[in-house]
N, C-alpha and C positions, 0 to 999 in steps of 0.2 A: 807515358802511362800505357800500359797493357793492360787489355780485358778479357779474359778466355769465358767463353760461351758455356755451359756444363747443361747437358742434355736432361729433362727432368726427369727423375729417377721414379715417381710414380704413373708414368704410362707400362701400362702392360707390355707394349714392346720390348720395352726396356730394362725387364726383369729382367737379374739373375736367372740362369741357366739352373735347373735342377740339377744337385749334384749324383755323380754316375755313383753305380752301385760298390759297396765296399768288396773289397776280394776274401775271401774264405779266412784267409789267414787273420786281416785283421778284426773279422766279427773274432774270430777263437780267440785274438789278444781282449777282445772285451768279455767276452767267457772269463778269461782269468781275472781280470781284472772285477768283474763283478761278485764273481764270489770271494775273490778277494773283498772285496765290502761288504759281503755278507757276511763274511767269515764266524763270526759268532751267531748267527740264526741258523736254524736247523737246515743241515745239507740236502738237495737231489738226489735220488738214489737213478735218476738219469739225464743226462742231458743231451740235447738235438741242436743242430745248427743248418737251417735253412738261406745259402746263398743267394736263392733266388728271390725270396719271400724278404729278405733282413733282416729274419726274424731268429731267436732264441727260446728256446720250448725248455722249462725245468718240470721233471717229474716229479713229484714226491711218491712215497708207499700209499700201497690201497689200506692205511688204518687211521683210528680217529685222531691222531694228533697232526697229523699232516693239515687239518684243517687251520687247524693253530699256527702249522707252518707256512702254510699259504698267508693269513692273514697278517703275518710278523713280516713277511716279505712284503706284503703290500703297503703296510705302513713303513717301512722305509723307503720305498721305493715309489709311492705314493701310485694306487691303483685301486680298484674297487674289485670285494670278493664279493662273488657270483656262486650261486646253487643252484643246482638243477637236480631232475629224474633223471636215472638215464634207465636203459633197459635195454638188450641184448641179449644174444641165444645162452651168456653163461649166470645171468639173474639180471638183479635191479642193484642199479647203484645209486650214489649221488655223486654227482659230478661237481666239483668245486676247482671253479679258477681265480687267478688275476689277472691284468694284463698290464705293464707301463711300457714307459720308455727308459731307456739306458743309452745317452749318447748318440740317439739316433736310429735303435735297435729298439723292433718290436721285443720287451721281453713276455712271456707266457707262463704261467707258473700253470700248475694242474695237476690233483689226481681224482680219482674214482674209488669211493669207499663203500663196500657192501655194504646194501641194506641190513637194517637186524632182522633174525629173523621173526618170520610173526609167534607171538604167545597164544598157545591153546590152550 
């Protein structure tokens, strides 16, 4: 009879090694691959890909339906949409995001829609 010993797998020592960062190329095959699953929600009119960060940024247009865009992204992708003020030297916006995961990948969704103007 043989008995092999197995080191216990919940000491901290004995974690799993974080795994290293993904290389450029294949965040961009999960780009494609994500809006390939989006494919029928309303498309980015930009997209960013940060190697360093692992993250994925989708723009949408500064208009009102992007809101709509963001939150249709969010329910599939499962993420909480966010509003904010924003304000800068070109007016007042509102800022609306989402944020999940994809595979491992911060995704970002975001645009910025001018305030209305105010009524006199």
């Amino acid at each position: 009879m043989t008995s092999t010993s197995l080191p216990d797998q919940t000491t901290a020592s004995q974690a799993p090694a974080e795994l290293p960062p993904l290389p450029i190329a294949l965040i961009m095959a999960g780009i494609y691959h994500l809006l390939q699953a989006g494919a029928d929600l309303p498309q980015p009119c930009h997209v960013s890909v940060s190697e360093t960060a692992q993250d994925i940024s989708l723009q949408f247009p500064g208009k009102q339906p992007s809101r709509q865009a963001i939150a249709q992204w969010a329910r599939r992708f499962g993420g909480t949409v966010t509003t904010q003020p924003h304000h800068d030297g070109r007016g007042q916006f509102t800022r609306i995001t989402a944020t999940f995961g994809y595979y491992g990948l911060t995704v970002k969704t975001y645009t910025y829609i001018p305030a209305a103007p105010a009524s006199t």
